[in-house]
Each structure stands twice: as structure tokens, then as C-alpha cells.
N, C-alpha and C positions, 0 to 999 in steps of 0.2 A: 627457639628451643635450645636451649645451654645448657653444655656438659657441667655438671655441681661438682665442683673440685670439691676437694673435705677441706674444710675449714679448721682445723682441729688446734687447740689450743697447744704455742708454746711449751714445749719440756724446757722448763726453766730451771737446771739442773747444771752444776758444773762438771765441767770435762773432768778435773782431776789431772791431768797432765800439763796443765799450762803452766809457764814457768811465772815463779815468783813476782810479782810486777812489784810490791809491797803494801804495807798495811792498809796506807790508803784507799787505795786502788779495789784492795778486797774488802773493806770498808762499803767504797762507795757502791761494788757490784750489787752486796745486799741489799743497800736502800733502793738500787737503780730494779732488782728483782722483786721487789716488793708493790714499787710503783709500774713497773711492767705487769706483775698476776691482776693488779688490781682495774688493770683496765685505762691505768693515769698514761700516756703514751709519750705526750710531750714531755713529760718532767722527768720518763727512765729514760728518753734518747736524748735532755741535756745532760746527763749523768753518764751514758754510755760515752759522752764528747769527752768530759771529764776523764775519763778512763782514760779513751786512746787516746788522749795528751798526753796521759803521764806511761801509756805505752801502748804505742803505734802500733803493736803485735796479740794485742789482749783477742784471745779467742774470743770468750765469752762476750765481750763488746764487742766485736764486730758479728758475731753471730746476732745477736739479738738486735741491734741494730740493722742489721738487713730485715729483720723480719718484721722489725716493725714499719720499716720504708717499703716494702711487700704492702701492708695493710694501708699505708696509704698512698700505695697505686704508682710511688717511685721506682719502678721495676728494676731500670737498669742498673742504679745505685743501690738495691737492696740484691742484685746480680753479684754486682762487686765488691761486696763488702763480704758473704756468705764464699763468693769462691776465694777470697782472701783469706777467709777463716779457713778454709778447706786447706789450702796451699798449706797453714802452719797446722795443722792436725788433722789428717787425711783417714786417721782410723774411727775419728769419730763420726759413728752410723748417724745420727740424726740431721748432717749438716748436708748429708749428699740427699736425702728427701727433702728439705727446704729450698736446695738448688733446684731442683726437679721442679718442684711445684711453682718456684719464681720463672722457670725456662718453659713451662706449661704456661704460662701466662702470657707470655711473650710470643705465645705462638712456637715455639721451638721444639717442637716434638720430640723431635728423632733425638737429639740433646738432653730434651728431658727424662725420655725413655733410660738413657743409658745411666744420669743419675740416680730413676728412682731404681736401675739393677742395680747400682754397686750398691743403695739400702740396705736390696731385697737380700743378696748374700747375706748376710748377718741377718735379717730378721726376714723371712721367707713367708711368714703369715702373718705379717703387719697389713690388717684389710685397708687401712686409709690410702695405702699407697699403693696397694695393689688395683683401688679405686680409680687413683688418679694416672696412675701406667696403662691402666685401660680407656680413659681419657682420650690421654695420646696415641696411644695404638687407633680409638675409633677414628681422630682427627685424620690420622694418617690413610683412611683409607682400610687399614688392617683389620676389616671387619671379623673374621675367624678368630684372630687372636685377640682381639678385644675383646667380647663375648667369651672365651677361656677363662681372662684375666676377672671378670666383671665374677665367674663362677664359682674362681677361686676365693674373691672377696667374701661371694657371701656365704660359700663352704667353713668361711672361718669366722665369720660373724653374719649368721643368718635375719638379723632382725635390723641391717643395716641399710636405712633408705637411701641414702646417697647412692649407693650400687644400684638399688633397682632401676630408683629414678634416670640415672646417667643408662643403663643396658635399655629401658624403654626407649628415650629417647634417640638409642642408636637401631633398635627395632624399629622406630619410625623412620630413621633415615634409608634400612633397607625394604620400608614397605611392608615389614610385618605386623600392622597393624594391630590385630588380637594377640600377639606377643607382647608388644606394647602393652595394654591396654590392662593383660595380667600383671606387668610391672608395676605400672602406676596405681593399680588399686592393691598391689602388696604394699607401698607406701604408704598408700594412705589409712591403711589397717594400723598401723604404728603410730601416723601423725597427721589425723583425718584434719589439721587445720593448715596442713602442705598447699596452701593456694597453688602452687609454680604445677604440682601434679594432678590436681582437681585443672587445669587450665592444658594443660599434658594428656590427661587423657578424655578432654575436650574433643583435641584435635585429631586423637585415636579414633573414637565414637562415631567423630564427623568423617574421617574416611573411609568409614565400615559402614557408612549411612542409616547410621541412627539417630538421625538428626534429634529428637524429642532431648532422647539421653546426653546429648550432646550441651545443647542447651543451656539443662539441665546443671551439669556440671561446669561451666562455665558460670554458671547465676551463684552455683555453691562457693567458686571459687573468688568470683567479686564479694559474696556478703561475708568473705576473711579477710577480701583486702579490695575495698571498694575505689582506692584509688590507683588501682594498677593496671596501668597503660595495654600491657600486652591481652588481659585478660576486657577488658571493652574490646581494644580491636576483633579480638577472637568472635564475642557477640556480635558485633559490628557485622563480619562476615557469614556468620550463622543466619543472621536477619536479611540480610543484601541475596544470601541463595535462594534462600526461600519465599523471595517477594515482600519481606517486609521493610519499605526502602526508605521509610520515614522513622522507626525504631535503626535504622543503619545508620540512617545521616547524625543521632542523636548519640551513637555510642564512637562514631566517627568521630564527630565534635568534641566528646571528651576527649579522646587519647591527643589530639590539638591542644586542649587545654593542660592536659599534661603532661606534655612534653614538648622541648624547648630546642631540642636540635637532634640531629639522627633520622635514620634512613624510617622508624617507626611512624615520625612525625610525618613526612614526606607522602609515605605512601598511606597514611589515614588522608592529606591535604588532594593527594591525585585520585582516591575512592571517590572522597567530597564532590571534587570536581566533574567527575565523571558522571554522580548521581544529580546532580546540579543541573548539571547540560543536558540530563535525560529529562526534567523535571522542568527544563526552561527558564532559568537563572543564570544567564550569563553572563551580568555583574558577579555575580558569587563565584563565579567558573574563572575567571582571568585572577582574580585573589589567589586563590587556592594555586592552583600551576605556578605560579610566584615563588611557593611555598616548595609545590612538588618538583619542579624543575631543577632542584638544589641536589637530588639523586643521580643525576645527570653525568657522568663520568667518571664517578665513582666506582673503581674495579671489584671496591670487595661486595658489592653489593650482590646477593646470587639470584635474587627476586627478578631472572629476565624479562616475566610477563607484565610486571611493573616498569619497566625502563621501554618495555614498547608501546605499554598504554601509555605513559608521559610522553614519549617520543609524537605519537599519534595524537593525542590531546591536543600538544602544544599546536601540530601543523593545522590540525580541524579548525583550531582557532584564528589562525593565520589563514585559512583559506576564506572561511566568514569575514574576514573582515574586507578583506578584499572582494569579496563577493557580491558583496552589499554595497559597496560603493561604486558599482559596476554594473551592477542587474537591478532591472525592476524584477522583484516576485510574486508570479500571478495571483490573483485572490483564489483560495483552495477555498471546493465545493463539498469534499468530504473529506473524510480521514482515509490513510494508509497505514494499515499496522505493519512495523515491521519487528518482528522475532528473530534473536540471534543474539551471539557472541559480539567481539567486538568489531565486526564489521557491519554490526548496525548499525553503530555510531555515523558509519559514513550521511549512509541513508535521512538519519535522524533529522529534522524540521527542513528537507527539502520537500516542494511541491513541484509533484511528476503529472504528466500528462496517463491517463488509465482509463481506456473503455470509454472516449470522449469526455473523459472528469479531469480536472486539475484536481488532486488529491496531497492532503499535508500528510507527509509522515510521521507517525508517532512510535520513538523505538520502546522498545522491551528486551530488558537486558537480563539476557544467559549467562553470567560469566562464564566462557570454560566448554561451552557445551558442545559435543560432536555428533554426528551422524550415531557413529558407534553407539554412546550411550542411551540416545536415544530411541535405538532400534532394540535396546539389551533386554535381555529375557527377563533379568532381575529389575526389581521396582527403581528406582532413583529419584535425587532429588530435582536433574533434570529433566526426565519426564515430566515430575510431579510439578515444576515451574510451567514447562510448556503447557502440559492440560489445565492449571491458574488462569495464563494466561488468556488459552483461547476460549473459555467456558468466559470470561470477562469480559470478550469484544463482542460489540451489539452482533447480531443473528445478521448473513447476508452481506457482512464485511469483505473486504479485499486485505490479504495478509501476506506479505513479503516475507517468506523465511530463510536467514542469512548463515545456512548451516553448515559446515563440511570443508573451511580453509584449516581446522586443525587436525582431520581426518587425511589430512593431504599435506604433511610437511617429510621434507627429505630426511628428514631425522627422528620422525615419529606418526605415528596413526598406525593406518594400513600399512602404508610402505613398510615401514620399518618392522610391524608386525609377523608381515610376511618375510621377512629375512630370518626371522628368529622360528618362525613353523614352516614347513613344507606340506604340512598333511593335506592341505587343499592350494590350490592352483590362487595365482592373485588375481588372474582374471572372477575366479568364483569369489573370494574374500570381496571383492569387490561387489560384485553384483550382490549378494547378501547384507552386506552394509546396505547398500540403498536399498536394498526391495525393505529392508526392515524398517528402514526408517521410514521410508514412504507409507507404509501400510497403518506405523503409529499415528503419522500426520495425519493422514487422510479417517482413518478409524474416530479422531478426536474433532477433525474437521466438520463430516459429514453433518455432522446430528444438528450444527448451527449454522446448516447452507453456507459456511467460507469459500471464497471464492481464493485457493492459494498459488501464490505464486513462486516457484523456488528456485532459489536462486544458485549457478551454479558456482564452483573456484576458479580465480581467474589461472590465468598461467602464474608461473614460479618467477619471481623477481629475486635471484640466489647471489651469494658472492661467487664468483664463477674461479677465483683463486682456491677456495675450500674445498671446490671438487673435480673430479674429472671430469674430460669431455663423454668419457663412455658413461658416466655415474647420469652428468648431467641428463643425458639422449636418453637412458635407460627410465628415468623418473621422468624426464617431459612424456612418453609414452606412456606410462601409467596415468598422468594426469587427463591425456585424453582419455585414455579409458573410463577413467571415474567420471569426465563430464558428460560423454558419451551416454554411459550406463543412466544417469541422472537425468539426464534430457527423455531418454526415450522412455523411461519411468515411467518418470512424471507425467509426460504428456498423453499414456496409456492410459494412466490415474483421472484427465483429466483436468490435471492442473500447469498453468503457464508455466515455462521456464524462460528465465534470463538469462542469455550466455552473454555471459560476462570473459569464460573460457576464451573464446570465438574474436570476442574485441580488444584481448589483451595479449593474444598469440604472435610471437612474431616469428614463429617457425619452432617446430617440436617442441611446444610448449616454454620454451621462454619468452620471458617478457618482451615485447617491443617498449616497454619505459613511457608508454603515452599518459597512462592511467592510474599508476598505483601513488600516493602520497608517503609510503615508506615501502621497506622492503616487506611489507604484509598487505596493508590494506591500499583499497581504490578510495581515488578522492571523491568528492561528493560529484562534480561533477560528471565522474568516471557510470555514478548510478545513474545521471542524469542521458548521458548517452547511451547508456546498455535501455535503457526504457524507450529510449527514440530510438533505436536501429538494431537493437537486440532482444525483444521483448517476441517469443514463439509464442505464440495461443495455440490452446489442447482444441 
């Protein structure tokens, strides 16, 4: 989701103060401004070369020559060429918003902020640039004054989609979703064939969990523009939440087909591959990580949840293979469902010992999913996956459910929740978390005799350099607590628990390192011993 700098057409206009170069020269600017309005690009920047031969200082050629080395993507030399101009006419207003918006591009914020002010002095309600000042101000973090600037845009040109579009899109980045949502559809009141905002407030819809609408708006925004990568992936994941994982792999597969390098390609190829391995295609799953693997150390990538599923991917696969050339595995009697986020995957085509059964697991994939939302008062579309799910497995199953490592990170769930409220105690935030989710389980369970098993978090495998020893102590004690609470739950409910807690402690809940395959998840084998020596029956 990208800030829309304005695009606005060249004021192909002379300074007026440039010194005489001679007739030529002013000759050739004309035909060079002629073949510049016209759109002809290469034939006004041999003409603008033309010029500053016959003078190294010609404003106008080197203004317009940086702009059109801006349009085709030569940033830095369309940098130097515009502050070149600037240096010999510094009072001309429109060379310091052209710098602006090449230092905008460049990533240069703070830089480009202070170009497009010297503009705004002289022209204080030019909305294009008060667009693009607000740009950078959002990039910067400066969300307050961003939202000012975006106000001030459209105070002075109300009917200007680039402003909305760009203030939605920074409403999404603070989570204000229905603020969003109003922006994108005041765009597309103006310019209902805006795909980039029919795809925008896709992404709105979907976080406000209207999925239908959602949809919806992503189908309107492919049938503008059927070949647009961003707009399949979108579908792609609209389909993949809500169980539709054969219409996923199909709109996954496009954004593959078109696109040829980039972090978009990558993580459609690490979706692929995930969906692949859940489906049992493991030729197709080594392809793909091939692909997706190329994300891999890439700083600017912000997509973290993507570089742990690659991370995890690549080792799951690495641990199959050695697995198998090292184990017989026994012939499975029945099936094991296992439900959950991505610490199904671990689980996923091992055969566990259960109730005297050798039993195959077969996962079912949550992306995302937590205790929390699952317990939550309002409908979701994780709920609405899990009852999918369990309404689908035969009557009288055994279901492993792998829920609550994202309800349990030092940086986010509960914990962190409770940092930010005091109005209840964490021990209760806690217990409320589980009883609720427990009672959705089991409410959903009941009616088709499931026999569940729940599984609990293991300890914290943390970088021990990012936090303290009092932070560390403080959060392994929360973590027992949460296992604690979940254990004795469950087993009131009923239903087995797996302390996985119990076998990967190696003192106030840090890890002892025996178990886990990254710093999140257990390796499969890790499932295989919490089942032989940590499996409690209710």
C-alpha cells in the first residue's frame, strides 16, 4: 500500500531571468518544449544535451532535464541536475517542489520536507505539494502533522483523490480502519475506475471483518485491471482465511506469473509452498522456497511474519528429509486433526501414538489465529474458520488444537496488553483469555463427540541481549501462569492437554534449546516427544 505522490504535469514555462545563452539555444528550447508537452521524451532530452553544450548554465535545460530523468527512474542524476538549476535561480518557486518530490522518491524525507517548504512560502495552497509534504511527514512517522497537511490539501481542492487516497492509506497504517475506508470510497466517488483504491479499501473491509464486502471489492478492483499482481495476492488471502485454499493456490499462482522479481513474488511463492505442504505436495513445496527463500536478508522487507514462515519452512523441510532417511514411519490407523496457526505445520504428516492408535496428522491452517480472538465477544473470521473446520471432521475425531504462542509473545498478546491497561489484574486477563476460548472450543466441539486435545506454549526461546534479566523472569512467570491456567482448564473441560510448557522449560520458563526448530516453533520431533511423555489425559 503506496503513498500516490501527484504526478502533475511539467510547467513547461520559462524563468524569464535566465541569461541570454543566444538564438540558438532559445530556438532549440522551443522545439525541445514542444517535444517535452508532447509526451516525445527522448527527442526533448537530445535537445536539452544540445542546449547545455552550448550553455553548461541554461536553467531551463537543466530543469526539464532532471524531470524527465525523474520519470525514467534516474533519481540521482535527475537530483543533480534540478539542484544545479536551483543553485543558478534559487527564487524560482517551482524548482524547489521538483527537488522535493525527486528527494521524496529517494526516500529522503526530512530533505524533501524542507524543499517542498521553501515552495510552500510563495505558494501556501498549492494542494499537489502539500500532498506530497504530507507523504513525508507520514513516512516519517509524523502522523499528527501528516493528517494536518493531507487537510489542508483538500481544504484547498476538495475533490482531490490523491489526498484521500494517500490520508486512507496512512489511516491504515494507524489502524484506523473505518477512517480508511471513508477515504477510499471518497475516491472512488470521483474515479470509480481507481483499482489501487477499490484494492485499498479491500484491505480496509478486511480488517473491520467484512469479509463478503471485502471480496467484493477486490473482484471490482481486478475486473479494472485484471492483471494486477497486488490485487490477486489480496484475493489470494481473502480465500486462504476463509478456507478457500484451492481458489488461494489459483490467485497465488497468478501473482507468480506476474511477477518476475520482488519481495510480492516471494511471499505469493512461500503462501504456495505452505499451501502445498498442507495439501501434500512436496515436489511443489521444495520449488516454491527456492523462490521464497530469496526474501531472506533482505532488511527492508517489514513483512516479519513472512521471513519466520520462510525461516520455518525452509527447516521443516530440512528436518523431513533427514527424517526419512533415518526413521521407519509407522503405518497410521486413523487420522489426527490438527487446528492452529503456524505451529501446526510442525505437527503436520507426523504419525503420533493416541489412545493405543498410530494416528496421521492432518493440519488445518489458521493463519494468525489467537486464543484472544477466538474467545472474542464479536463474530470473526477466526472463529468462523474454526467452526469450518470442526463441523468438517468426521463425528468422534481426535483434534489437536495448536493455539496461543501468539497470545504469549513478549512483545505482544496479553502481555503486552496488559502493560498498556491496569483495569484488571494479568493474572485475571489471563484466566479470561482461556476460559473463553475454552468454552468456544468445547461449545463447537461437543455436538460432534470431538475428542480435544490442547495444546499448550512452550517456554520463550528470546534473544536474551534485547531484554533484561528482570523483563526476562518477569515474562517466563507469566508464561507459567498461562500454561498453568490452560492445563487446569482444559482438563476440567475434559479435554487432554500437551505440556509442551513442562518439556521445553529449562528454568522460569526459558528455553532449555532441546526442542524448538527456530526461535518460535518446536520441531516435529519436539510433537513427537511431548505425545510420548507429555500427553495429560482429563
Amino acid at each position: 500500500m503506496h503513498k500516490k505522490k501527484t504526478q502533475a504535469q511539467p510547467v513547461l514555462t520559462k524563468s524569464g531571468n535566465s541569461v541570454n545563452s543566444g538564438i540558438q539555444a532559445a530556438q532549440l528550447l522551443q522545439k525541445a518544449l514542444a517535444l517535452h508537452q508532447g509526451g516525445q521524451l527522448p527527442e526533448a532530452e537530445a535537445i536539452y544535451l544540445q542546449i547545455l553544450a552550448i550553455n553548461a548554465r541554461h536553467f531551463e535545460a537543466l530543469q526539464f532535464l532532471g524531470m524527465i530523468k525523474r520519470s525514467q527512474g534516474e533519481l540521482q542524476q535527475s537530483l543533480d541536475l534540478l539542484t544545479q538549476a536551483a543553485s543558478i535561480n534559487p527564487a524560482h518557486t517551482i524548482i524547489h517542489a521538483s527537488i522535493g518530490n525527486v528527494l521524496l522518491d529517494l526516500e529522503r524525507h526530512t530533505e524533501a520536507i524542507s524543499s517542498y517548504d521553501r515552495f510552500l512560502l510563495s505558494m501556501p495552497d498549492f494542494a499537489e505539494t502539500l500532498n506530497n509534504k504530507a507523504n513525508a511527514l507520514s513516512a516519517l512517522g509524523r502522523e499528527a502533522e501528516a493528517l494536518a497537511c493531507y487537510a489542508r490539501a483538500l481544504d484547498k481542492q476538495p475533490d482531490f483523490p490523491d489526498a484521500y487516497f494517500n490520508r486512507g492509506n496512512l489511516h491504515m497504517d494507524m489502524g484506523q480502519y473505518g477512517l480508511a475506508l471513508l477515504d477510499y470510497e471518497q475516491v472512488l466517488k470521483t474515479n470509480p475506475g481507481h483499482f489501487q483504491a477499490w484494492n485499498n479499501r479491500g484491505n480496509a473491509l478486511l480488517k473491520l471483518e467484512r469479509l463478503q464486502e471485502a471480496f467484493q471489492s477486490y473482484q471490482q478492483g481486478l475486473s479494472i485491471a485484471p492483471d494486477n499482481a497486488e490485487l490477486h495476492a489480496c484475493l489470494a488471502n481473502i480465500y486462504k482465511i476463509t478456507g478457500h485454499l484451492n481458489e488461494s493456490v489459483e490467485h497465488y499462482s497468478k501473482v507468480l506469473a506476474l511477477t518476475t522479481t520482488g519481495f510480492p513474488r516471494q511471499n505469493a511463492a512461500l503462501q504456495l509452498a505452505i499451501l502445498h505442504y498442507v495439501f501434500g505436495n512436496p515436489a511443489n513445496v521444495e520449488a516454491l522456497l527456492h523462490v521464497a527463500k530469496e526474501m531472506l536478508g533482505n532488511v527492508q522487507i517489514k513483512d516479519k511474519g513472512s521471513l519466520i514462515y520462510c525461516v520455518f519452512m525452509l527447516k521443516i523441510q530440512l528436518w523431513w528429509q533427514s527424517f526419512r532417511q533415518q526413521s521407519a514411519i509407522p503405518q497410521a490407523q486413523g487420522m489426527l486433526y490438527v487446528i492452529g496457526e503456524s505451529h501446526m505445520l510442525s505437527a503436520h504428516n507426523l504419525v503420533l501414538a493416541y489412545h493405543d492408535q498410530h494416528l496421521q496428522c492432518k493440519g488445518l491452517w489458521i493463519e494468525g489465529c489467537t486464543q484472544w480472538r477466538i474467545g472474542h465477544a464479536s463474530t470473526n473470521h477466526y472463529q468462523q474458520a474454526l467452526i469450518n473446520y470442526l463441523q468438517a471432521i468426521p463425528p468422534v475425531s481426535s483434534v489437536l488444537i495448536t493455539i496461543g504462542e501468539i497470545d504469549c509473545r513478549i512483545d505482544g498478546g496479553i502481555y503486552k496488553a496488559s502493560k498498556k491497561s491496569t483495569e484488571i489484574s494479568l493474572e485475571q486477563r489471563v484466566h479470561n483469555t482461556v476460559a473463553a476460548y475454552l468454552n468456544f472450543v468445547a461449545s463447537q466441539a461437543q455436538a460432534r463427540k470431538l475428542k480435544m486435545i490442547v495444546s499448550g506454549v512452550p517456554a520463550h526461546h528470546l534473544d536474551e541481549s534485547v531484554h533484561t534479566q528482570a523483563e526476562l523472569q518477569h515474562f517466563g512467570q507469566f508464561l507459567s501462569l498461562f500454561n498453568t491456567q490452560l492445563k487446569r482448564q482444559a482438563l476440567e473441560m475434559g479435554m487432554d492437554f500437551l505440556d509442551v510448557f513442562t518439556m521445553t522449560d529449562g528454568g522460569n520458563g526459558k528455553s532449555n534449546q532441546q526442542w524448538h526448530i527456530d526461535a518460535h516453533h518446536l520441531r516435529p520431533d519436539g510433537i513427537m516427544q511431548a505425545f510420548a511423555h507429555h500427553l495429560i489425559p482429563s
